[in-house]
N, C-alpha and C positions, 0 to 999 in steps of 0.2 A: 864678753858674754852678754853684757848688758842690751852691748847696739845689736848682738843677734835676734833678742829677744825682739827690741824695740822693731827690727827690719822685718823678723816674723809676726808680729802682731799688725805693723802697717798693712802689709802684704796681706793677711787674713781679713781684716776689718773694711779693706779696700777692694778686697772681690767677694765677700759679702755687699758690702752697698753696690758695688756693679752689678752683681747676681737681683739685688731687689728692687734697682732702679728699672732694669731690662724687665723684670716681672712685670711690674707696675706700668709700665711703657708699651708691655704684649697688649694686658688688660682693659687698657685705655684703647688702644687702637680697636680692638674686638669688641668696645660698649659703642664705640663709633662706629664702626660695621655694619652695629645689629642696627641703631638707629638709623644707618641709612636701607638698611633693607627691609627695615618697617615703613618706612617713607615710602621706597617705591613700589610696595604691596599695596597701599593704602592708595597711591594713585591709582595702580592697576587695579583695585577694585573699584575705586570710583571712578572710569574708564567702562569698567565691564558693564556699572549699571547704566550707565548714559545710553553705551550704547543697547543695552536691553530695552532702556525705556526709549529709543529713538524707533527701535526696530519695531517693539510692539505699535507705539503709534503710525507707524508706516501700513505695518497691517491693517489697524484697525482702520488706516484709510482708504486702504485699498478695499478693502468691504465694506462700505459706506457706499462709495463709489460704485462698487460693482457688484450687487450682491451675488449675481447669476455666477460666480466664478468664486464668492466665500466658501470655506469647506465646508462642505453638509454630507451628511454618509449620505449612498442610493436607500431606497426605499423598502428595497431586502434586506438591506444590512442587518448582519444579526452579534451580536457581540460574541466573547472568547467565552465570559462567564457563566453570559444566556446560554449557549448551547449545554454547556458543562453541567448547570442544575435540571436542565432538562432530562438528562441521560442518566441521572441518578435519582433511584427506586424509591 
């Protein structure tokens, strides 16, 4: 009766610690995960702004350069707004 106990108690205390090592081991992987998926966010955003700020300066060089082709509205142009407080009483 004794070595039953002794064989049920091994058996239980031995897949509890399997059961919390496996936990522990999920957890770990999944904080590693996140920190690599904050990493490559973090390049991708510093990626986005380079090329923001590469692209604007392209612009603004190319309007330096040429103003006759910078965007300028025609001479009619009349806004979405303007018309809108116009039309009301």
């Amino acid at each position: 009766m004794k070595l039953i106990l002794q064989i049920t108690l091994g058996v239980f205390l031995g897949s509890s610690a399997s059961s919390l090592l496996q936990d522990v081991w999920q957890q770990h992987k999944a904080e590693l995960q996140k920190a690599e998926n904050e990493k490559v966010l973090a390049e991708q955003e510093k990626i986005r702004e380079e090329q923001g700020r590469l692209f604007g300066n392209i612009l603004q060089q190319s309007r330096q350069l040429n103003p006759a082709t910078a965007l300028t509205p025609p001479g009619d142009f009349i806004p979405d707004d303007a018309q809108t407080e116009k039309s009301k009483p």
